[in-house]
C-alpha positions as CSV (number, residue, x, y, z in Angstrom):
1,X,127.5,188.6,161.6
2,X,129.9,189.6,158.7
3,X,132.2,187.2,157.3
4,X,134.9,188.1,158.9
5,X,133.4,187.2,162.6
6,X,132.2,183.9,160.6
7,X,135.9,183.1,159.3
8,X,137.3,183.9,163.3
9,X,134.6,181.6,164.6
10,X,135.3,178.7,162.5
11,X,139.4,179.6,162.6
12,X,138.3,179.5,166.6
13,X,136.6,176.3,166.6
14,X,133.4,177.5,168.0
15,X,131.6,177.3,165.0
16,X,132.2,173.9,162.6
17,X,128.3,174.2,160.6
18,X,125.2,176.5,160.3
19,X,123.5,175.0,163.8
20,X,126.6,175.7,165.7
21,X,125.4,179.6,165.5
22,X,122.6,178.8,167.9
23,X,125.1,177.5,170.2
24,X,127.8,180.2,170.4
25,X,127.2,181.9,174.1
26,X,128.7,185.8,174.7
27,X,131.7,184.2,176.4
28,X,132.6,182.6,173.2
29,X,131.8,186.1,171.1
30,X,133.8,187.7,173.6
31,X,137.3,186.4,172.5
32,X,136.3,187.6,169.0
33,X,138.2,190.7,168.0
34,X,136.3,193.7,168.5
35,X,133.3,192.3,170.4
36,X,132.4,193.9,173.9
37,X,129.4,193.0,176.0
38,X,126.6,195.2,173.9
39,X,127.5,194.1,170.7
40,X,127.9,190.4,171.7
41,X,124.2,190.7,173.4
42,X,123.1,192.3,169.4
43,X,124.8,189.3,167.8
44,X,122.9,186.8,169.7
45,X,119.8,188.7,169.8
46,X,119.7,188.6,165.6
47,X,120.7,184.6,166.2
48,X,117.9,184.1,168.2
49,X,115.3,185.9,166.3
50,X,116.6,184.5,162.9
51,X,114.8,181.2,164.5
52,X,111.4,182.5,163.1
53,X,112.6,183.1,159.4
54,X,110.1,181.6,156.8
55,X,111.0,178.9,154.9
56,X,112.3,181.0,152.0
57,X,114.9,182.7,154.3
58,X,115.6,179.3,155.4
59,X,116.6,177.8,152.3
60,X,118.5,180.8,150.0
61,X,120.7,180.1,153.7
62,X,121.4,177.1,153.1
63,X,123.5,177.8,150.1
64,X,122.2,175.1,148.1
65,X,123.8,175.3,144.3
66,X,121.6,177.1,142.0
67,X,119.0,178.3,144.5
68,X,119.1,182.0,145.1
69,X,116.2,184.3,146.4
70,X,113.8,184.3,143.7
71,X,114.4,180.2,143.8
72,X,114.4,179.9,147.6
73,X,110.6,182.1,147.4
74,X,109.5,179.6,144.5
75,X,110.2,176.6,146.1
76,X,109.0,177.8,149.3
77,X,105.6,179.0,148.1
78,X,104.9,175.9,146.4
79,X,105.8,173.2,148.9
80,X,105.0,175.2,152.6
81,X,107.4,173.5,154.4
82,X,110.4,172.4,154.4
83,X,109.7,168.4,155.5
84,X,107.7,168.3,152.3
85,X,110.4,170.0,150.0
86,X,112.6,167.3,151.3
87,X,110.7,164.9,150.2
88,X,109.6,166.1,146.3
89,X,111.2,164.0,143.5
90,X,112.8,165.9,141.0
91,X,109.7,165.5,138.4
92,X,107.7,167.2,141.1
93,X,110.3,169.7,141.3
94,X,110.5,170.5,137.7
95,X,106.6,170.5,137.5
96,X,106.9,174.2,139.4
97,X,106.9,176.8,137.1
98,X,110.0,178.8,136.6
99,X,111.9,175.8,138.2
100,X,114.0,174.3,135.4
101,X,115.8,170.7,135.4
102,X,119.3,172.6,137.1
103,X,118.0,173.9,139.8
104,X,115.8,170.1,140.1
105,X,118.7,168.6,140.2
106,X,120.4,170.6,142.4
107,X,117.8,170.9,145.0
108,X,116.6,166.9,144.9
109,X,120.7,165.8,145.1
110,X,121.5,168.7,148.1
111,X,118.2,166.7,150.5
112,X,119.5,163.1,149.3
113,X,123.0,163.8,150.8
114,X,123.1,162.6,154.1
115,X,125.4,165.6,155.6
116,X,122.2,168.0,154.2
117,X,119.8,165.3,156.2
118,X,122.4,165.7,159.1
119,X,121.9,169.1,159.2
120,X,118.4,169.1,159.2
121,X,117.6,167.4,161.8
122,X,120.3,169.2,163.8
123,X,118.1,172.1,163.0
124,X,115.2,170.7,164.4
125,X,116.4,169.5,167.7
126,X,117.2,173.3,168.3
127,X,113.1,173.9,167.2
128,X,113.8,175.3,163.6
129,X,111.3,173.8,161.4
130,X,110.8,176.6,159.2
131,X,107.3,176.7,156.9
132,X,106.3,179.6,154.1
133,X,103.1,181.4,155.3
134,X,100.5,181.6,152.6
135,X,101.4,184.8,150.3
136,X,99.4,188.0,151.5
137,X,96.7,189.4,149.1
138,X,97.6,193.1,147.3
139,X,97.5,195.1,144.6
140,X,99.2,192.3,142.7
141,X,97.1,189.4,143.5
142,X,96.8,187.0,140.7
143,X,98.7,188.6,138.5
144,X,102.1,187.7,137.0
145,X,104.5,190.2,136.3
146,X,107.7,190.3,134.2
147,X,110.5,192.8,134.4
148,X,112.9,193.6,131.5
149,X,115.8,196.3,130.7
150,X,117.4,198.0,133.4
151,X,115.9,199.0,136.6
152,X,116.9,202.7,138.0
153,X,114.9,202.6,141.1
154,X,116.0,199.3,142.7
155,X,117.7,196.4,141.9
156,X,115.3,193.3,139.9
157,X,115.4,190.5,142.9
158,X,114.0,193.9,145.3
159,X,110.9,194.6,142.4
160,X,110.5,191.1,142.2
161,X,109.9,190.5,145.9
162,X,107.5,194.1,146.2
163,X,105.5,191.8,143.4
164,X,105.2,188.9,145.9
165,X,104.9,191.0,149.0
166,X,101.8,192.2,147.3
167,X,100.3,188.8,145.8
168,X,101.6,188.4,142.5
169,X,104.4,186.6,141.1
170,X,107.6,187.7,139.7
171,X,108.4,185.6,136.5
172,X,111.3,185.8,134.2
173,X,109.5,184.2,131.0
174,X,106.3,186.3,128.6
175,X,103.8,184.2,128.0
176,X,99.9,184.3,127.4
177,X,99.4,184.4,131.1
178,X,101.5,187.3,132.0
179,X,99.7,190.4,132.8
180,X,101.8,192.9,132.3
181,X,105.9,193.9,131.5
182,X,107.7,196.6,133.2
183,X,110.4,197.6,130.5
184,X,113.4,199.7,131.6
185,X,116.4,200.7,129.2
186,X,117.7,198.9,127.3
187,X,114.7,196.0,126.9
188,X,115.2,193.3,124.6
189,X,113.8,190.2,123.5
190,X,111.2,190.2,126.1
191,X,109.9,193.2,125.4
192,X,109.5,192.4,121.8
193,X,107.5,189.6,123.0
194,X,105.4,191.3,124.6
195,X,104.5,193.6,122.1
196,X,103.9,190.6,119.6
197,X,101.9,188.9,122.3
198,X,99.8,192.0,122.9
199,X,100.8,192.3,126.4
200,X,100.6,195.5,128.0
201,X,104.2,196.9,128.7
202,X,104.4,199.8,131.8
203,X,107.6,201.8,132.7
204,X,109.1,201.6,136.2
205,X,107.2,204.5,137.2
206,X,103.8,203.2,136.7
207,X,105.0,199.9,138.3
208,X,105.4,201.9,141.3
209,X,102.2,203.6,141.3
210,X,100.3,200.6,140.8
211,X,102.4,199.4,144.2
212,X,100.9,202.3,145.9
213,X,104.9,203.2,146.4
């Protein structure tokens, strides 16, 4: 679903918002350019299965204004699902660490418009309801992990999801309760930190050996 089929389905009328993908039938796909019967039957295949994201998948979808991945996972590990996130004042919101007063604000004024509501509850009449399942226990488990400088192996928002695939979390602040930095070239102020902070500081290699990669 590239964004050219996305473009021809709304130019086509068949799609007008995000529910209207659980709608679209292989007739419809079918007039698209390009489409024949086994790649129509993929298309709606991925639709289908896309029902069971989590809730973190669920909400860097949306597109709301300031929430990418690493926000999307945050939110989503802190509030379980998404009936509770809908309802968090933007206090609460700002309460979570790493979530600052932008994204707050962005995230408490996307669920008070009423197209966003709209939407929702379009969602769930088709049975999406998404939630966050609790994170999985790892090599990483309790531990908070900051990366700094550039990354050779992969890019930061993949590293910073192998940290919460394995338990820990991914932050982008040092602090006291940071256990360790992974400093690449060309570290800066964070790694200085760090150092003054007594943190221990481990290359990318190591990072990946203590992810059993």
């Amino acid at each position: 679903l590239g964004e050219a089929v996305v473009g021809e389905l709304f130019s086509k009328k068949i799609v007008t918002d995000l529910v209207d993908l659980y709608r679209v039938n292989k007739a419809q796909l079918l007039t698209l350019e390009g489409f024949k019967d086994k790649k129509a039957e993929n298309l709606l295949k991925g639709i289908a299965e896309s029902k069971n994201r989590p809730l973190s998948r669920f909400l860097n979808g949306l597109g709301i204004r300031d929430v990418g991945e690493k926000g999307a996972s945050l939110l989503a590990d802190h509030f379980g699902s998404l009936q509770k996130l809908m309802g968090a004042t933007e206090d609460e919101l700002r309460a979570i660490h790493e979530v600052g007063p932008v994204m707050a604000e962005s995230v408490a004024g996307f669920f008070r418009q009423t197209t966003a509501r709209r939407l929702i509850e379009k969602f769930r009449q088709l049975g999406i309801d998404p939630v966050e399942s609790k994170r999985p226990s790892g090599q990483f488990t309790g531990k908070t992990i900051v990366f700094t400088g550039t990354l050779t192996r992969f890019a930061r928002a993949e590293a910073e999801r192998l940290v919460r695939e394995r338990g820990g979390n991914a932050s982008s602040t040092v602090s006291q309760q940071t256990s360790f930095v992974v400093a690449g070239p060309d570290a800066g102020s964070k790694l200085k930190r760090a150092q003054t902070l007594g943190i221990e500081v481990i290359n990318e290699d190591e990072f990946l050996r203590r992810a059993g990669r």
